[in-house]
Short mmCIF file of the C-alpha atoms (twelve columns), coordinates in Angstrom:
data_MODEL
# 
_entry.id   MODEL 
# 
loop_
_atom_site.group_PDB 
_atom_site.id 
_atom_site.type_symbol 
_atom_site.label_atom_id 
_atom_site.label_alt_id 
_atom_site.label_comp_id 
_atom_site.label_asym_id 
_atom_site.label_seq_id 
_atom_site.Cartn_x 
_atom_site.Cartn_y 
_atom_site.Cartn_z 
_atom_site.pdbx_PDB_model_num 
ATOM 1   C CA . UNK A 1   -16.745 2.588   10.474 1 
ATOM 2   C CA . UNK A 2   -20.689 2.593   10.418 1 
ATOM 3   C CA . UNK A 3   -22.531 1.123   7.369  1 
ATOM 4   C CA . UNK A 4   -24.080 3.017   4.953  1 
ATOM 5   C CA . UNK A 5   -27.921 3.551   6.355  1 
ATOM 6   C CA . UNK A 6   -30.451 1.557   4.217  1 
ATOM 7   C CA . UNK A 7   -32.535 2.935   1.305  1 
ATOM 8   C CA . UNK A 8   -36.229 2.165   2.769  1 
ATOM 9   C CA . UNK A 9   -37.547 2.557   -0.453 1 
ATOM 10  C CA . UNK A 10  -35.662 0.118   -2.203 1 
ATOM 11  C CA . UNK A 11  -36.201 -2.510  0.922  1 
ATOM 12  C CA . UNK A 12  -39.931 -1.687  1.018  1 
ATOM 13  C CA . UNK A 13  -42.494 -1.096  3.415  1 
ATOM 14  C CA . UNK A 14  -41.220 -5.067  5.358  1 
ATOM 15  C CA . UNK A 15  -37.788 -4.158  4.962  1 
ATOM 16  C CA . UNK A 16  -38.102 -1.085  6.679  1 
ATOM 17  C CA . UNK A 17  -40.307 -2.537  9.403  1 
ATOM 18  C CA . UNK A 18  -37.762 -5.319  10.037 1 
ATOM 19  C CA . UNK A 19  -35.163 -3.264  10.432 1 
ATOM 20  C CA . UNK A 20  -37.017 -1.354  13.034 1 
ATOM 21  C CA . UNK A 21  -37.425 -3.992  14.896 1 
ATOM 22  C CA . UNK A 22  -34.119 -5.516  15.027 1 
ATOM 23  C CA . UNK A 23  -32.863 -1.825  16.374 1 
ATOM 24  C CA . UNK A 24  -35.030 -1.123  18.849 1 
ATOM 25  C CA . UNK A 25  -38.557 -3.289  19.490 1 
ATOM 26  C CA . UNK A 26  -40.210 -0.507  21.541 1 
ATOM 27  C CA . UNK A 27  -39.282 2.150   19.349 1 
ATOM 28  C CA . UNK A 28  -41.139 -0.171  16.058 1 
ATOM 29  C CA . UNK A 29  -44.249 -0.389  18.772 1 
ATOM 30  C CA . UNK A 30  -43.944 3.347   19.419 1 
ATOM 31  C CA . UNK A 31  -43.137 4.581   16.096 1 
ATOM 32  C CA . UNK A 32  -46.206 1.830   14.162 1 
ATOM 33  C CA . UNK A 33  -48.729 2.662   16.813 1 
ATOM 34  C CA . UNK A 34  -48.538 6.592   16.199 1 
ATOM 35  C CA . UNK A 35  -48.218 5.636   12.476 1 
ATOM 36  C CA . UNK A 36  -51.336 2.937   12.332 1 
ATOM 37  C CA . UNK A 37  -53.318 5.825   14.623 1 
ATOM 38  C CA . UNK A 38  -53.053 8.503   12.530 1 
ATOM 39  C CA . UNK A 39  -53.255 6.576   9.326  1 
ATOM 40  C CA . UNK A 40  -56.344 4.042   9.731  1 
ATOM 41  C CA . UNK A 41  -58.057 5.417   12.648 1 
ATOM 42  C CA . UNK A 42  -60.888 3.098   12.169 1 
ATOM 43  C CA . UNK A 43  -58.878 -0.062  11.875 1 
ATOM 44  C CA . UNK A 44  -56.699 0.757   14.966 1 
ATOM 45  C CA . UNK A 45  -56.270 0.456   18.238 1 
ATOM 46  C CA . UNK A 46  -53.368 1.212   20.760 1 
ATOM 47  C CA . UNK A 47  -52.878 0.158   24.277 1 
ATOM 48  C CA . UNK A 48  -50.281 2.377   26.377 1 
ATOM 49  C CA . UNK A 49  -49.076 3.092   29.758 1 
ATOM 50  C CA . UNK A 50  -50.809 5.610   32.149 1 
ATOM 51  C CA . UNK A 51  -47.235 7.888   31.979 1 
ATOM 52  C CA . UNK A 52  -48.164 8.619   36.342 1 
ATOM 53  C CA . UNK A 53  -44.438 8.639   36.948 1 
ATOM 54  C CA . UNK A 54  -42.982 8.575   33.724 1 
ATOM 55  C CA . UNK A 55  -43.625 9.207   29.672 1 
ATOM 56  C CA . UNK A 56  -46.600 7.122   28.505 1 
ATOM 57  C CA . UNK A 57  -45.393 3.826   26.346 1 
ATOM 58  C CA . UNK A 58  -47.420 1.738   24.030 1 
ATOM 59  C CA . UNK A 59  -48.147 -1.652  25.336 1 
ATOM 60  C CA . UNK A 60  -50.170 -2.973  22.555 1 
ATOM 61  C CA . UNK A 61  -51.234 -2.450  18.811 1 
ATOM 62  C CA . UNK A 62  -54.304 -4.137  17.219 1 
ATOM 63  C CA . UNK A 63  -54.768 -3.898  13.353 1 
ATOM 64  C CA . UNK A 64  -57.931 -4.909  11.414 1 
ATOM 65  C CA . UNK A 65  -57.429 -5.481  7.867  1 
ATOM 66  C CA . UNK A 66  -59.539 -7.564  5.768  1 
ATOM 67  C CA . UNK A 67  -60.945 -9.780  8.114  1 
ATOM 68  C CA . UNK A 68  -57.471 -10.716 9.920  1 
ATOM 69  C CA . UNK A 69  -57.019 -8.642  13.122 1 
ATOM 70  C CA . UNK A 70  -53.450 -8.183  13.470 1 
ATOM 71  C CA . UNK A 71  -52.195 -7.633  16.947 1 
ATOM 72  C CA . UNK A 72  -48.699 -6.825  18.690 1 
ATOM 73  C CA . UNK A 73  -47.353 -7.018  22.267 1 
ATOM 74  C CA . UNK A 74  -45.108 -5.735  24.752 1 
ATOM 75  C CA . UNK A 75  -44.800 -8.755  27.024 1 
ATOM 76  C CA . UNK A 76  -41.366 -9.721  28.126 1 
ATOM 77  C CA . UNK A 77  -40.715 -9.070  24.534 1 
ATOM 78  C CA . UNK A 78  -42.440 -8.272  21.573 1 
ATOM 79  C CA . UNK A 79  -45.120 -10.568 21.128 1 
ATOM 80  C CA . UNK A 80  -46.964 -11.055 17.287 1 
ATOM 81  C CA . UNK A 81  -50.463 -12.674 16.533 1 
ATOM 82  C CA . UNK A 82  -52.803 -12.692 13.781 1 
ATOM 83  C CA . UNK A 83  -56.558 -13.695 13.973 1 
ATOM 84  C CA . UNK A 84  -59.043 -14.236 11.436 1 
ATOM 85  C CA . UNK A 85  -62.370 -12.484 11.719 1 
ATOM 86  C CA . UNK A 86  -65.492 -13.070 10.270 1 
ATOM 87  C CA . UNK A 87  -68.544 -10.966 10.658 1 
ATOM 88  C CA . UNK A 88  -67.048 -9.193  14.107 1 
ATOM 89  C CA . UNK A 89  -66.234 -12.582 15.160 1 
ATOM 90  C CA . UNK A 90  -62.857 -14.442 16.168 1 
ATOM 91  C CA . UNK A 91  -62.742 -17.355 14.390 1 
ATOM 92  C CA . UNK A 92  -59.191 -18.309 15.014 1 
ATOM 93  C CA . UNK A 93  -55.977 -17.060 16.801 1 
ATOM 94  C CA . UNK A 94  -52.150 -18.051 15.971 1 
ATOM 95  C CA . UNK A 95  -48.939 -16.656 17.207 1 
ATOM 96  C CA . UNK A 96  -46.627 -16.035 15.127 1 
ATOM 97  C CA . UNK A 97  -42.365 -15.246 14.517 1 
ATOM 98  C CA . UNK A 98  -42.220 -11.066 14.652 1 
ATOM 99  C CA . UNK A 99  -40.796 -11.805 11.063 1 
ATOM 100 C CA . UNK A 100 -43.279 -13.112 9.314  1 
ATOM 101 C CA . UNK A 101 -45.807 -10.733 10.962 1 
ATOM 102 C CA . UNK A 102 -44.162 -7.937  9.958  1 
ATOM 103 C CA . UNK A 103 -44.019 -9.433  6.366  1 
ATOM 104 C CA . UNK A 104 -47.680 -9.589  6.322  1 
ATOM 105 C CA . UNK A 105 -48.842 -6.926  8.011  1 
ATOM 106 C CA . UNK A 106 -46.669 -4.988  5.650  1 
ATOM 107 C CA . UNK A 107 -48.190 -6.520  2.851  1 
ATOM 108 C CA . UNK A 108 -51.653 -5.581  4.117  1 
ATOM 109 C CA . UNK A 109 -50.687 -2.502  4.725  1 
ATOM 110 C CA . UNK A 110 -49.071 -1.549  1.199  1 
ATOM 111 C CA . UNK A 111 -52.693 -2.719  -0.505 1 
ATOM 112 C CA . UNK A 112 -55.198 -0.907  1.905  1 
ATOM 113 C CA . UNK A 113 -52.727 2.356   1.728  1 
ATOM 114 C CA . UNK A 114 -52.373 2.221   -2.048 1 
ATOM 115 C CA . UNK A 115 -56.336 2.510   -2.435 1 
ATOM 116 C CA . UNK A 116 -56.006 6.690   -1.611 1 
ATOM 117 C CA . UNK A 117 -53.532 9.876   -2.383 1 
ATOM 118 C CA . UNK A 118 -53.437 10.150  1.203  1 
ATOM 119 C CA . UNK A 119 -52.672 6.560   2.170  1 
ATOM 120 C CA . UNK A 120 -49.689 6.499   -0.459 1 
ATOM 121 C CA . UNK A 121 -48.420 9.643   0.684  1 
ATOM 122 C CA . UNK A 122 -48.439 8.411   4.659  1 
ATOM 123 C CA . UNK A 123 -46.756 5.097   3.269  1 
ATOM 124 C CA . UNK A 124 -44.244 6.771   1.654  1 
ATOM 125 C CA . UNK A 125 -43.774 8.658   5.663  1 
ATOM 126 C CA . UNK A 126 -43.483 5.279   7.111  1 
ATOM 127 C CA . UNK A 127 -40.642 4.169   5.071  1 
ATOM 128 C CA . UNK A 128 -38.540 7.173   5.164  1 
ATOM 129 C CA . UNK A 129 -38.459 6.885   8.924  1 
# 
């Protein structure tokens, strides 16, 4: 017997995100790229495969939200970092547990989205799957 599948509003935008990734981590970088694209175009940028031989795959995602550039990896897993930025400048770099970047990202991402109608409306996309 299958459990019941969660309620992603009631977990929240880092609740949905972290259960993402604990399915499937190329499907989060897949499904947060297109997501992060489409949604903060200026903020974002995606790495992805050329797709010669096969469908194109997202490598990479870079974030920039209030000075912290948030970036994610396709390595031999899914690699997190977050980097403070001042002025257009790197100040400092940290990896960090895929946990606790998807906690903060998420965070970020619930207060820049809340600003506009349209940002609420494409979080409300993200966490219904």
């Amino acid at each position: 017997m299958q459990p019941p599948a969660p309620d992603w509003e009631s977990l929240g935008v880092a609740g949905a995100l972290l259960s993402r990734y604990q399915q499937d981590q190329q499907s989060l970088l897949e499904q947060l790229a297109t997501f992060l694209e489409s949604t903060l175009p200026q903020q974002t940028s995606v790495r992805r495969t050329l797709g010669v031989l096969g469908p194109r795959r997202t490598t990479a995602l870079s974030l920039e939200l209030g000075g912290t550039r948030y970036e994610l990896a396709r390595a031999k897993s899914l690699e997190a970092q977050r980097t403070r930025v001042v002025r257009g400048v790197a100040v400092r770099s940290e990896p960090m547990r895929i946990e606790d970047w998807l906690t903060e990202l998420s965070a970020a991402l619930a207060t820049e989205l809340e600003r506009t109608t349209g940002g609420r409306n494409a979080l409300a996309r993200l966490l219904q799957g």
